[in-house]
C-alpha positions as a printed Julia matrix, in Angstrom:
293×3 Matrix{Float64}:
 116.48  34.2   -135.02
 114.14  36.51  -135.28
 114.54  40.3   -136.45
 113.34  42.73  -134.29
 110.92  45.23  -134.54
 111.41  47.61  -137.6
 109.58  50.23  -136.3
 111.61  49.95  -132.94
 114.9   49.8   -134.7
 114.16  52.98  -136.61
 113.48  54.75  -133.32
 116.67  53.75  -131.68
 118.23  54.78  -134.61
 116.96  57.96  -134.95
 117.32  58.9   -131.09
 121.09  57.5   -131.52
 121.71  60.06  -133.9
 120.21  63.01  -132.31
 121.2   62.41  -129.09
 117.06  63.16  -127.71
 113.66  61.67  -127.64
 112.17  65.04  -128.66
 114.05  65.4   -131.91
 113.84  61.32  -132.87
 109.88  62.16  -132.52
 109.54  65.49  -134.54
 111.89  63.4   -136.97
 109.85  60.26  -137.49
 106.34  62.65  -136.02
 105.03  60.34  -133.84
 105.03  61.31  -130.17
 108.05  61.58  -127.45
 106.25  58.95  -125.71
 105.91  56.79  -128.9
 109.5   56.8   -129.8
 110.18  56.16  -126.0
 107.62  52.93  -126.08
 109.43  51.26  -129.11
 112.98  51.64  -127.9
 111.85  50.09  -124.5
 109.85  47.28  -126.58
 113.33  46.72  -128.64
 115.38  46.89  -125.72
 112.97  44.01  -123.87
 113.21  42.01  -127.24
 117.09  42.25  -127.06
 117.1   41.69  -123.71
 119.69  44.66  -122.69
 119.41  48.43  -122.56
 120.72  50.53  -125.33
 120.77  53.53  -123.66
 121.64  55.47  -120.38
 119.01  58.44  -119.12
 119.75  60.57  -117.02
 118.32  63.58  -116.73
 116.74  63.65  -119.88
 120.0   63.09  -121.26
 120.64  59.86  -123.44
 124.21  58.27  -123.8
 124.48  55.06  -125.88
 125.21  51.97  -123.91
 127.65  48.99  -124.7
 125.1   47.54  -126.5
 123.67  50.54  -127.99
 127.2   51.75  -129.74
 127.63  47.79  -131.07
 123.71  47.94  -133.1
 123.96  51.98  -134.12
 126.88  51.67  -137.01
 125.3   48.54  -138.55
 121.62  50.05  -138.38
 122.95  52.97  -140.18
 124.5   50.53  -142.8
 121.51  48.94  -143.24
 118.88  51.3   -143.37
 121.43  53.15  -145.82
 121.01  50.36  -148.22
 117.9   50.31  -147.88
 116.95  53.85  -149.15
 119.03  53.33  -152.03
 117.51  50.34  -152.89
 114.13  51.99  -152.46
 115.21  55.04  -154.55
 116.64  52.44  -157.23
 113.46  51.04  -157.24
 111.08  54.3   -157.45
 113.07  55.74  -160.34
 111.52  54.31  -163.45
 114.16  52.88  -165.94
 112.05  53.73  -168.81
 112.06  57.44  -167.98
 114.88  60.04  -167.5
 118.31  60.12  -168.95
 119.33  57.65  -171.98
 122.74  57.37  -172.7
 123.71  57.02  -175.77
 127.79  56.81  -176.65
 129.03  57.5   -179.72
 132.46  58.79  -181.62
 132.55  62.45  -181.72
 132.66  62.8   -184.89
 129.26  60.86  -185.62
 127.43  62.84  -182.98
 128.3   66.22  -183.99
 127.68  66.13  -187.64
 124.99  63.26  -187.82
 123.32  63.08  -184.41
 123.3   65.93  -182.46
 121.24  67.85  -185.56
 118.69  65.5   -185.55
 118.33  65.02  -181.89
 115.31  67.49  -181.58
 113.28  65.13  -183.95
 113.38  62.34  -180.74
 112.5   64.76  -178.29
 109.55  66.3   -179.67
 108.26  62.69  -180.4
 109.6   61.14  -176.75
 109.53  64.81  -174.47
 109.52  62.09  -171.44
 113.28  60.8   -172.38
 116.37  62.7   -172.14
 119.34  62.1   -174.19
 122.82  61.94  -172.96
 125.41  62.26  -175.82
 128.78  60.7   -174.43
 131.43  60.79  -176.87
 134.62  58.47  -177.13
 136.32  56.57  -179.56
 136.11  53.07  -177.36
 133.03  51.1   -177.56
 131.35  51.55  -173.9
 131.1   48.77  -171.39
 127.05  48.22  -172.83
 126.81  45.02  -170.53
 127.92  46.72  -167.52
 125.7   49.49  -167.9
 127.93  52.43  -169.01
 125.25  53.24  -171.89
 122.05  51.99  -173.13
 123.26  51.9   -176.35
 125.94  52.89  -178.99
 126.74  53.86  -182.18
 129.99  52.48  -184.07
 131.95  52.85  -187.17
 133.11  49.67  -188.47
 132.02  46.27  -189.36
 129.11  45.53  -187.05
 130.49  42.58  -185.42
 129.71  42.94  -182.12
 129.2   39.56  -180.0
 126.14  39.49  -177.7
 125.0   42.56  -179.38
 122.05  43.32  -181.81
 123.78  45.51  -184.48
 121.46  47.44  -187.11
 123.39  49.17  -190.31
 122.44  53.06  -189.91
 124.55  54.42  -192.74
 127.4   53.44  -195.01
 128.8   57.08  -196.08
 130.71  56.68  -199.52
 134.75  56.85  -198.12
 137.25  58.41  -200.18
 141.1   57.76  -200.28
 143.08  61.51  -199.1
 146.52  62.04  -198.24
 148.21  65.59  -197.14
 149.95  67.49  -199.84
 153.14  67.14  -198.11
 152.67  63.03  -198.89
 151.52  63.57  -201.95
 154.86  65.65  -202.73
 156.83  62.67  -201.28
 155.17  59.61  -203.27
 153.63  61.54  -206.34
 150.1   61.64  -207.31
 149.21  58.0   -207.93
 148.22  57.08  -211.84
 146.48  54.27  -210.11
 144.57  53.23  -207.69
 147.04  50.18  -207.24
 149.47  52.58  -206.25
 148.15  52.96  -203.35
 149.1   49.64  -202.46
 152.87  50.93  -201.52
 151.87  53.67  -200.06
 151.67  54.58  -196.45
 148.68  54.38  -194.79
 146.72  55.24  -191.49
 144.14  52.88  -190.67
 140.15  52.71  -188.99
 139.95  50.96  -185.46
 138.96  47.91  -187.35
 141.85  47.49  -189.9
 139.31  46.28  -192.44
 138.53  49.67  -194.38
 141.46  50.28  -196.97
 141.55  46.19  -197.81
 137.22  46.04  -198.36
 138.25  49.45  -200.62
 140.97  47.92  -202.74
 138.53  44.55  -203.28
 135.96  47.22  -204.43
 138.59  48.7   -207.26
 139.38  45.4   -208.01
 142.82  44.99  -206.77
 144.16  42.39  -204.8
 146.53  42.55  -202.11
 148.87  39.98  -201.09
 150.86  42.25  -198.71
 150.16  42.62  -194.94
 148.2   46.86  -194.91
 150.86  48.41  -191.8
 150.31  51.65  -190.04
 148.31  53.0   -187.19
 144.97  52.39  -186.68
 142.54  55.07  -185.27
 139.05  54.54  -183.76
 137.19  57.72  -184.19
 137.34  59.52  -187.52
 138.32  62.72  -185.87
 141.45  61.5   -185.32
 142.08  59.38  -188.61
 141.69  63.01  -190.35
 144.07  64.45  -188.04
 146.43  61.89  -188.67
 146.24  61.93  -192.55
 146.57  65.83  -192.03
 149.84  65.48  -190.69
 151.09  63.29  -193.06
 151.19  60.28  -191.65
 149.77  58.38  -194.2
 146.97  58.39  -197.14
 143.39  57.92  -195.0
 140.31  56.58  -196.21
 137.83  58.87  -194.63
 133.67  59.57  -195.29
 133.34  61.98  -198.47
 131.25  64.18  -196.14
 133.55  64.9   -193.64
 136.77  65.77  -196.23
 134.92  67.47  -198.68
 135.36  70.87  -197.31
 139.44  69.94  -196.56
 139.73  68.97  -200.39
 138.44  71.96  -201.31
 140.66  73.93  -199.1
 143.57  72.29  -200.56
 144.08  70.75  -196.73
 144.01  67.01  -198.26
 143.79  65.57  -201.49
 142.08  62.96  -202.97
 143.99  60.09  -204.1
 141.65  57.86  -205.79
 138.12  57.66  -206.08
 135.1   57.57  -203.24
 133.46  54.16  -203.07
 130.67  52.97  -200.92
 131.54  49.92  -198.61
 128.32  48.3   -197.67
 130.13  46.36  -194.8
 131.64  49.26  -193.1
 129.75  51.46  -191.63
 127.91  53.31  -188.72
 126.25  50.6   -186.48
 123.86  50.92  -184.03
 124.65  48.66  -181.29
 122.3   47.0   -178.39
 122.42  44.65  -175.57
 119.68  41.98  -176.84
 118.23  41.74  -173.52
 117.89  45.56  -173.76
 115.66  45.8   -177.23
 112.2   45.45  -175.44
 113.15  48.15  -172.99
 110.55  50.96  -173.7
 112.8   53.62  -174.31
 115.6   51.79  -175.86
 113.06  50.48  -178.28
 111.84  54.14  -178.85
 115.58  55.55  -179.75
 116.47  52.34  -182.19
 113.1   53.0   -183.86
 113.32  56.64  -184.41
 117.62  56.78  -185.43
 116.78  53.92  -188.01
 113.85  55.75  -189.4
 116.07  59.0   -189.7
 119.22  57.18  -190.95
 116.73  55.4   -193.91
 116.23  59.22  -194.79
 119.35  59.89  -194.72
């Protein structure tokens, strides 16, 4: 079958609503006697009134209150389509999503460095500690602490911060300062989100470990330091961020820093995303600034 008139629809639609041929015209500015032309043309193509008049009064017939809620559906969907459509993807808002403690001491002072190179994109910081819903939309991109496996996803290395081994004095008074770094073995322990951290360290000192590593893993570094704080357990966090803690006496170092090539921050990317203009841009300029470190 076939649809009727646009241009009539709209008219009903817009007299339904406001009740008056007047207003539908200064609405849609055509004439009183245009509007009143394409609702009788849609009303002959339907073959059945849509409205009573009477006395320059309109009241929506049978027929009329039956079409008005799905027009109003429909030419709903159709504007947001249209604005969907007119907003350029490559311009506006960029979401990035990252852990919160990546973004304020590594991202956000940098940040100015992409905007006075892209002044057309705006970045949205969003920070969490669980890695965003990419796929579905919930960020262009992201940036992760861990190993960098991340199916379906391009992953580029940004940094690999040396991490050092620190437990709260109050642990330290419980277990004794370790003579070793094989010590540490016995020792409790809090954990990153990926569980991989304190085994890829003890490799790197040369130590093997036989035993399964227990305690609670944490996703966002924030919260790992918080945890080794309290004295949960001894924490292998990025020398940058405990630095100032060890020299306030808040933690102490328990064995030395090492550099783990494997974990690390991560830029992450939906493949079908890298030739998006301003996706592109962002993963060009963040691995240019993390090669400078």
């Amino acid at each position: 079958m076939r649809i009727p008139n646009l241009n009539g629809l709209r008219a009903f639609e817009t007299a339904a609503r406001l009740l008056s041929i007047k207003d539908a015209a200064a609405e849609l500015h055509v004439s009183p006697s245009a509007v009143s032309q394409l609702i009788r043309g849609l009303e002959q193509e339907l073959g059945t009134p849509l409205f009573h008049r009477a006395h320059r009064q309109l009241s929506l017939t049978a027929a009329g209150q039956t079409l008005l809620p799905a027009l109003r559906t429909g030419f709903r969907l159709m504007r947001e389509a249209a604005d969907q459509v007119r907003r350029d993807p490559e311009q506006g808002l960029l979401t990035v999503s990252t852990t919160a403690f990546f973004a304020e001491t590594w991202l956000a002072p940098r940040l100015v460095a992409f905007t006075d190179r892209h002044p057309d994109v705006d970045v949205h910081v969003t920070a969490d500690v669980a890695l965003a819903n990419l796929a579905a939309g919930d960020a262009d991109l992201a940036i992760r602490h861990g190993l960098g496996d991340y199916p379906g996803m391009q992953s580029d290395l940004l940094l690999a911060p040396a991490i050092v081994p620190v437990a709260a004095p109050s642990l330290v008074a419980r277990q004794g300062l370790p003579a070793t770094s094989a010590e540490l073995v016995r020792w409790p322990k809090v954990h990153d989100g990926d569980r991989g951290a304190w085994a890829l360290w003890f490799a790197k000192q040369g130590i093997e470990v036989s035993t399964q590593l227990r305690g609670p893993s944490f996703d966002d570094a924030g919260l790992l330091k918080a945890a080794a704080l309290a004295g949960h357990g001894a924490a292998l966090l990025p020398a940058p961020l405990v630095a100032p803690l060890v020299a306030a006496g808040d933690l102490i170092e328990v064995g030395p820093a090492a550099s783990l090539d494997q974990l690390a921050y991560y830029l992450v990317v939906p493949k079908a995303a890298l030739g998006r203009p301003k996706v592109a841009a962002f993963r060009t300029w963040i691995i240019e600034q993390a090669a400078l470190r």
